[in-house]
N, C-alpha and C positions, 0 to 999 in steps of 0.2 A: 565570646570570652566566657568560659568556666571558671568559678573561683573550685580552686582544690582545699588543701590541708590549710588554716590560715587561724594561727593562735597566736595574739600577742597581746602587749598591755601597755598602757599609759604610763607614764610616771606620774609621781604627785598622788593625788585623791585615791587614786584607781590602782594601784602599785602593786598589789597585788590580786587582783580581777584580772582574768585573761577575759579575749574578747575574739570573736570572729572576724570576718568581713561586714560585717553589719554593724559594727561598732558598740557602741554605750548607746542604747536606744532615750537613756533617762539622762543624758547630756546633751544638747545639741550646740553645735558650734556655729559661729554669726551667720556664714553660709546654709545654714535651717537644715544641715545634715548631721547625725551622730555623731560623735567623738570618733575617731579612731576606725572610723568606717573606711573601706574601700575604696579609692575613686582613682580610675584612668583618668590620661591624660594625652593631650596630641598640642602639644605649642603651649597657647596662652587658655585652652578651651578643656573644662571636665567637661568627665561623662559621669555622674553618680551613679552609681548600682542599682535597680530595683528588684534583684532577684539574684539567686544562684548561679544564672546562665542567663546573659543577657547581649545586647549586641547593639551597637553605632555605627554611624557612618560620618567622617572624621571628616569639616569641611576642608581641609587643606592636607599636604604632606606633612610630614613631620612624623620625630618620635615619637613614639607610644611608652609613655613611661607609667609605672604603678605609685599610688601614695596612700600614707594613711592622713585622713582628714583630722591633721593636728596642726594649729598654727606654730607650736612648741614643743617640737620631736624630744628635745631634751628627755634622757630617763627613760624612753620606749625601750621597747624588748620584746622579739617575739622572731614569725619568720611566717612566707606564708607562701603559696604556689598555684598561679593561674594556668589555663590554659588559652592560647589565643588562637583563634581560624583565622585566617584574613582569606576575604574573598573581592574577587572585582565585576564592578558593573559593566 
């Protein structure tokens, strides 16, 4: 997975702070990850980001859905664009 173009912001504190894929590096949320950060997803299992271009392997089938690491989307605002390979063993 590639993160592309990916600008958006939080509501609340941050409202207007746009923010990458990397999120609010000076926020982190209970999950010990930025605010507003990046994180795939396949069922009940993240994958958090550690870079630009990164890659998993997803113990199960399932959707592959994107999210931004907010327990309270409320007020967000932005838009952003991955790119995904999928390859098989």
């Amino acid at each position: 997975m590639t993160a592309g173009k990916i600008l958006w912001k939080g509501g609340g504190s941050k409202g207007t702070a746009f923010t990458d894929w990397r999120g609010y590096k000076d926020r982190l949320e209970k999950n010990g990850l930025p605010w507003m950060a990046l994180v795939a997803a396949v069922g009940k299992m993240d994958f958090p980001r550690d870079g630009e271009e990164y890659s998993f392997e997803a113990p199960a089938d399932g959707d592959l859905c994107f999210l931004r690491n907010d327990r309270n989307p409320n007020g967000n605002t932005g838009k952003g664009e991955v790119t995904v390979t999928v390859s098989e063993k």
